[in-house]
N, C-alpha and C positions, 0 to 999 in steps of 0.2 A: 504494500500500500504506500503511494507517493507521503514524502514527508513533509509537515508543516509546521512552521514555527511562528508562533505572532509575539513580537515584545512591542511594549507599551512603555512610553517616555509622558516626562511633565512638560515636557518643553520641546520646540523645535529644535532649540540649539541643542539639546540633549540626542536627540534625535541625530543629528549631523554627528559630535559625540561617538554616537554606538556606531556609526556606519564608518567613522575613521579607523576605530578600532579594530569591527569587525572585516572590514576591507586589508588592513595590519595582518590579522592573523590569515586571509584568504590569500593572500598575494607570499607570504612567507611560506607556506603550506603547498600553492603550486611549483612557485621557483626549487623548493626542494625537489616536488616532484620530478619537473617537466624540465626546469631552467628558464621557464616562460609564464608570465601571469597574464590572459587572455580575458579582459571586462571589455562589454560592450554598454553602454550608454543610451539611457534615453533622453526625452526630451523638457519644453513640460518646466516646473518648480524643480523637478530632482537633481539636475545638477548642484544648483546654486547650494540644496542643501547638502547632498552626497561629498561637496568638496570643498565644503567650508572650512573644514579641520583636515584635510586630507590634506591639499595642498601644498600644505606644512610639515608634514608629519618628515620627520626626519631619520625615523626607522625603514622606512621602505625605498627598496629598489628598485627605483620606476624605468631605471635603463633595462630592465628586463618585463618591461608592460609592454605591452599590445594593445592599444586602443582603437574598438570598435564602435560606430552606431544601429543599436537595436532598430531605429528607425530613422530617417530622414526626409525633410521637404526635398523637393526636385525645385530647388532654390538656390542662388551664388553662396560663395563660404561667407561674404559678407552682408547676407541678407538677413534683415532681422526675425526671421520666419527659419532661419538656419540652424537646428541643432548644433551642426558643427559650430556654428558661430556661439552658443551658448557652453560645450561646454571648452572651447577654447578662452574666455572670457574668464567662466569659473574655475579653470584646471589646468590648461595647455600652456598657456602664457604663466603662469607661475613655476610650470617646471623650469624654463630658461633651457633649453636645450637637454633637460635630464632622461626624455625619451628620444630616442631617433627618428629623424620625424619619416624612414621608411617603416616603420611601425604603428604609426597613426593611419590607419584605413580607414579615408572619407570619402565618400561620394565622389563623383570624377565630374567635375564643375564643365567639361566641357560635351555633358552628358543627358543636363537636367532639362533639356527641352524633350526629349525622350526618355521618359519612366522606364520602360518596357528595355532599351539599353541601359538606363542607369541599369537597372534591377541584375540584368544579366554582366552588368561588369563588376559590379561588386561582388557577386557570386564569385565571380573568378579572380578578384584581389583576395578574398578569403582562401580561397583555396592554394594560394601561396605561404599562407599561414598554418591551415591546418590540412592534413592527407585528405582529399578527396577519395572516399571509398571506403577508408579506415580511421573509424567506424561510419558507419551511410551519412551522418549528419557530423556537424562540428562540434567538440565538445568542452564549449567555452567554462574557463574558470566560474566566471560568475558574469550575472546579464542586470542590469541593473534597471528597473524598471516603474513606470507611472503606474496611475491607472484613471480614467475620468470618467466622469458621471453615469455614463452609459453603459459603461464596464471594459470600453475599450483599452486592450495595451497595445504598447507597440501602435501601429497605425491598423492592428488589426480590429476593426467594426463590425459590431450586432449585425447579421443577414446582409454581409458580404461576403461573397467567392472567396476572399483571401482565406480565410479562416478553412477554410476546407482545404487549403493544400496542403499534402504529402507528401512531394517528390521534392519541390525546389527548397532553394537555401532561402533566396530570396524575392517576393514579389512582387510585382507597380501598383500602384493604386492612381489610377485616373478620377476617382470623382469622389474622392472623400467626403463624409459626410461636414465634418471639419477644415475652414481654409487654411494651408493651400490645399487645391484639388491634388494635386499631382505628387505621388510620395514611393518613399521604397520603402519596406521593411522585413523585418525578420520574419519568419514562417513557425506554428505553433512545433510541429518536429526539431526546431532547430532549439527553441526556448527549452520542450522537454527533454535535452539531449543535454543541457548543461548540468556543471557541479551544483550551482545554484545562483539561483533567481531570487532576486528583494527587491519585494515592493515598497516603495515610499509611500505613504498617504500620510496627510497632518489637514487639521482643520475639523469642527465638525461639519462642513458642506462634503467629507468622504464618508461620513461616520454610516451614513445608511449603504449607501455603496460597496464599502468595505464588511459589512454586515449579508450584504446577497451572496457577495463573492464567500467570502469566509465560511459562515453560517452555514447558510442557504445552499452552496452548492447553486447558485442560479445558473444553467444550460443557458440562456441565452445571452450570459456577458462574455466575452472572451476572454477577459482576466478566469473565472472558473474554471478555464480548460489547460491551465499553466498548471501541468501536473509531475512533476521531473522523475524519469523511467529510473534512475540510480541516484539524483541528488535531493537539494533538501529545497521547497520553497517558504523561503524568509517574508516575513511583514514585519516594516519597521512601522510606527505610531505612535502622533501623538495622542495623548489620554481624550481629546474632543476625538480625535477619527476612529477611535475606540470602543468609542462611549457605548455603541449600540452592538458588540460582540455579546452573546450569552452562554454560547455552545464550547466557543472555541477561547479560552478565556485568554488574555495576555499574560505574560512570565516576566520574570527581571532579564533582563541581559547580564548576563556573564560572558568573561572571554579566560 
């Protein structure tokens, strides 16, 4: 049975807090493994909080990160609609050169007027990263992930196509329900292929949200269907986006 975890914080900035630490122990844990610590990014509040303390942290060796996007606008890197551009803002630009920037895999700017080639060239920058074949899907350290009102992660959305694929790494979305129309993202195989996936949510405008998804098991949010085949899925939370959990109660963080 897929793993879950939910911790529960007083504060946002605690929040940011557990995720520096816990990001600490997942990055030290892969490099043993692997020699490589493979986080893909979403979009969204989560940076700003996921690397508020990270940034900093001066126990980690980000010359051995791999920096992916869970999903992206088919937008310039300087577009304010640009994931990339968010989390280079909150994360990239404070390393100062401490990753290489041929280990930063973003979107090919010369790409974004066609989704459908973005979708298939990112595909194929990952697959420089990890074996294509072995194992069928990539199996990122950890994916760090939103989630919004509707249940969407990733740019995948309630009764769309995307959601049903099973073959590709990566797919386009031409008419998002959310602007901009035009996006790539990650495929639910490739989410449940990782070591582990954490959700952010803070506020209570997630509180009932994070209640369907959690609780509920609700089928028709996409966050629901993030069930990881060998690893563990993480909820980070503040005590408002909390507030409405009953089943699945929250724990302390420990590291």
């Amino acid at each position: 049975m897929p793993l879950t975890k939910v911790f529960s914080f007083a504060k946002v900035d605690d929040v940011a807090k557990g995720l520096d630490r816990f990001l600490e122990r997942e990055s030290a844990e892969a490099i043993e493994r692997n020699g490589m610590f493979t986080v893909a990014f979403s979009g969204g509040s989560l940076p700003a909080t996921a690397c508020r303390y990270l940034r900093d942290n001066k126990s980690i060796d980000f010359s051995r990160w791999y920096v992916f996007w869970a999903d992206e606008r088919c937008v310039s890197h300087d577009d304010p609609e640009s994931n990339y551009r968010l989390v280079k803002q909150e994360f990239l630009d404070a390393m100062e050169g401490k990753i290489p920037d041929n280990q930063v895999i973003a979107i090919d700017e010369s790409l974004v007027g066609s989704p459908e080639e973005a979708a298939k060239d990112y595909q194929i920058q990952m697959e420089t990263v990890f074996d294509k074949g072995r194992p069928r899907f990539p199996e990122f350290d950890c994916i760090l992930l939103g989630v919004g009102p509707d249940g969407h992660t990733c740019s995948l959305f309630p009764d769309r196509p995307q959601i049903e694929e099973r073959s590709k790494w990566v797919v386009h979305i031409d008419d998002s329900p959310k602007e901009p129309p035009c996006r790539i993202t990650l495929t639910l195989p490739v989410l449940n292929a990782a070591r582990s996936a954490v959700f952010v949510a803070t506020g209570a405008g997630k509180s009932k949200t994070v209640r369907e998804i959690v609780d509920d098991k609700s089928v028709r949010m996409p966050a629901s269907h993030v069930a990881l085949s060998k690893g563990t899925v993480y909820w980070f939370l503040d005590v408002a986006a909390a507030k409405g959990l009953s089943t699945n109660k929250p724990t302390e963080f420990k590291m």
